[in-house]
Backbone as CSV, one residue per row, in Angstrom:
resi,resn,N_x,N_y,N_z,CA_x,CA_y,CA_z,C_x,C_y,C_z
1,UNK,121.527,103.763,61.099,122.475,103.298,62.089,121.729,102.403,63.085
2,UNK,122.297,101.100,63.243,121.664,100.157,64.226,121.940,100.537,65.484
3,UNK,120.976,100.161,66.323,120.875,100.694,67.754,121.857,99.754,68.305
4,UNK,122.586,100.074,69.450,123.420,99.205,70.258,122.750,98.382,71.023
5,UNK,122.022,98.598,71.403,121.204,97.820,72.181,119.907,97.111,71.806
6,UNK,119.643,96.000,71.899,118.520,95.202,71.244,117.236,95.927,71.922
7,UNK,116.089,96.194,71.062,115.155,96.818,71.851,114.347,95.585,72.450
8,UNK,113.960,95.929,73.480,112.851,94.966,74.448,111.449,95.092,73.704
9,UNK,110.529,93.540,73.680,108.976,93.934,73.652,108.207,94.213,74.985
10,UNK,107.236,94.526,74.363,105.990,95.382,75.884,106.358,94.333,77.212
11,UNK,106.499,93.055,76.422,106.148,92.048,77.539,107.372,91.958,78.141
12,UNK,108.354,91.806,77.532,109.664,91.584,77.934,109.885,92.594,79.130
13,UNK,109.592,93.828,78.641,109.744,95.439,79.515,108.788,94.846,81.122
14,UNK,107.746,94.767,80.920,106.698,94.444,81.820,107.462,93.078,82.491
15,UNK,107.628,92.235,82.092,108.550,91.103,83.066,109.617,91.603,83.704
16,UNK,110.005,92.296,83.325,111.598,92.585,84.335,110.827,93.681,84.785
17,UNK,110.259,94.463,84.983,109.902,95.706,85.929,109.242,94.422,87.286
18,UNK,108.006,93.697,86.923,107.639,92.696,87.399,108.878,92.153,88.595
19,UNK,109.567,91.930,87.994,110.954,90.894,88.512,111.491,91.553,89.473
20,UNK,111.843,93.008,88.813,112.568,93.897,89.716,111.808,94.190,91.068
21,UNK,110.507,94.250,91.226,109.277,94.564,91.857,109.404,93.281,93.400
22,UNK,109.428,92.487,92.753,109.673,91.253,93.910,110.513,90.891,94.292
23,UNK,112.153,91.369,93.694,113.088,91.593,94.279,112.970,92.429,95.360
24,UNK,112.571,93.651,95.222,112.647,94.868,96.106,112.153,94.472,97.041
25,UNK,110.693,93.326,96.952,109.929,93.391,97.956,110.542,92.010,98.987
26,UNK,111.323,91.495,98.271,111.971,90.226,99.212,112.998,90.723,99.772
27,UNK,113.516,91.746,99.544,114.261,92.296,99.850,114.517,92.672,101.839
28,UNK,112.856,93.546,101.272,112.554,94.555,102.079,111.979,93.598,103.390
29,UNK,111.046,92.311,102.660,110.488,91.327,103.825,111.007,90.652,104.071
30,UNK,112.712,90.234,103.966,113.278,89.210,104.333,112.894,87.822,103.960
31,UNK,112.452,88.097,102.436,111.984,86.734,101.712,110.773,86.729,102.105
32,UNK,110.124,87.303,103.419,108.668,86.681,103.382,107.531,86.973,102.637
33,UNK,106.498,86.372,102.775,105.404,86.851,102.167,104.874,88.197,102.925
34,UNK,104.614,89.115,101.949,103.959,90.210,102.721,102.668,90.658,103.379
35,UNK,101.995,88.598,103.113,100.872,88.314,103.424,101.093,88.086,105.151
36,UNK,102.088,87.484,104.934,102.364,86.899,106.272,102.578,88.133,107.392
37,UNK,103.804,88.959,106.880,104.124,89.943,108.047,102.893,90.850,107.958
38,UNK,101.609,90.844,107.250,100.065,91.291,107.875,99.938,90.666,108.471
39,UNK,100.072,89.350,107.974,98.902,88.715,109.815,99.593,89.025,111.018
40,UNK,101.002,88.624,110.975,101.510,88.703,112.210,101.508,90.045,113.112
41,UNK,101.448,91.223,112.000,100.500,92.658,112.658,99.475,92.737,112.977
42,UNK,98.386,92.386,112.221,97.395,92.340,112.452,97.074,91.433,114.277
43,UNK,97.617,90.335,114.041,97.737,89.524,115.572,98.187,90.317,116.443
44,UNK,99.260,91.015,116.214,99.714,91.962,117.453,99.117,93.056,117.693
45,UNK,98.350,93.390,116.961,97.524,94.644,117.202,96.204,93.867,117.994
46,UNK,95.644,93.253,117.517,94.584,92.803,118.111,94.695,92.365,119.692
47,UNK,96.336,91.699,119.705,96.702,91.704,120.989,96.590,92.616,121.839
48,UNK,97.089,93.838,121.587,97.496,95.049,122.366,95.741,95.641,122.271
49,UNK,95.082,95.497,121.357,93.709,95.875,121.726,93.109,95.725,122.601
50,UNK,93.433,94.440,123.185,92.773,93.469,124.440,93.700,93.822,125.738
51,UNK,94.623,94.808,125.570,95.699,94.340,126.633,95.663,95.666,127.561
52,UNK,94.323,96.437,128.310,94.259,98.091,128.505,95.885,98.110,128.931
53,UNK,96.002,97.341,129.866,97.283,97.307,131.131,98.168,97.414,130.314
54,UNK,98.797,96.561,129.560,100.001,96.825,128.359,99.923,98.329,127.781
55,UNK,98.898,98.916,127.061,98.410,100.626,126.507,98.810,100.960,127.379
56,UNK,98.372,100.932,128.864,98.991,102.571,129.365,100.126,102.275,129.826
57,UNK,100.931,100.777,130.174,102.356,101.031,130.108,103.739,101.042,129.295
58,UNK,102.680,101.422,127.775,103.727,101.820,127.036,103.650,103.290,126.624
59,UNK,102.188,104.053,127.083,101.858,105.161,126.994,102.878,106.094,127.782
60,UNK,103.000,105.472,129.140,104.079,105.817,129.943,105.366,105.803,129.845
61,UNK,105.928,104.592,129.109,107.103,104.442,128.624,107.461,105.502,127.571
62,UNK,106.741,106.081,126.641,106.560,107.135,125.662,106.652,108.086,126.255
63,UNK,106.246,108.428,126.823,106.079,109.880,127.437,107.290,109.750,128.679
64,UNK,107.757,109.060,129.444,109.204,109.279,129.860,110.300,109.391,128.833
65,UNK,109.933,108.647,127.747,110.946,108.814,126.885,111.175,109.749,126.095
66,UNK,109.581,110.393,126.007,109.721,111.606,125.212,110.277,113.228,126.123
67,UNK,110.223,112.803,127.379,110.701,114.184,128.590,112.212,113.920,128.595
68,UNK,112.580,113.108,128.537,113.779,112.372,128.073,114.919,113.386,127.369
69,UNK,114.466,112.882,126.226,114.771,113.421,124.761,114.282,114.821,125.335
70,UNK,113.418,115.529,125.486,113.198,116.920,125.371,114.309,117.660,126.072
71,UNK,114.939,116.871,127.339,115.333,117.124,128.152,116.961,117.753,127.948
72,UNK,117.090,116.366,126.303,118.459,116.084,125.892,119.170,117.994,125.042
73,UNK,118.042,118.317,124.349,117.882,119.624,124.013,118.904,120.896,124.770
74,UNK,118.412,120.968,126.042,118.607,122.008,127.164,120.569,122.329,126.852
């Protein structure tokens, strides 16, 4: 009995997993390269490395926000 379905070769299988793979990932990056949204982390981190004053006023912002929320509990 012939199969209903045409079977795929290795390569064929391996191209569309491939395919499917960079779909997901354009998906997920909004088309971009996922090279790109590294650097642009990487830049912002390095930013905030340099920035003490920015750290502790988001350290602060965190921690009001987190007494916050704890608060929401009660």
């Amino acid at each position: 009995m012939p199969d209903a379905l045409p079977s795929l070769t290795t390569q064929a299988t391996a191209d569309l997993h491939d395919r499917a793979a960079r779909m997901m990932m354009a998906r997920a990056t909004g088309g971009l390269a996922p090279s790109v949204l590294v650097g642009a982390w990487v830049d912002w981190a390095l930013h905030l490395a340099a920035s003490p004053g920015r750290q502790a006023a988001l350290v602060e912002h965190a921690l009001r926000n987190a007494l916050r929320l704890a608060g929401q509990g009660r």
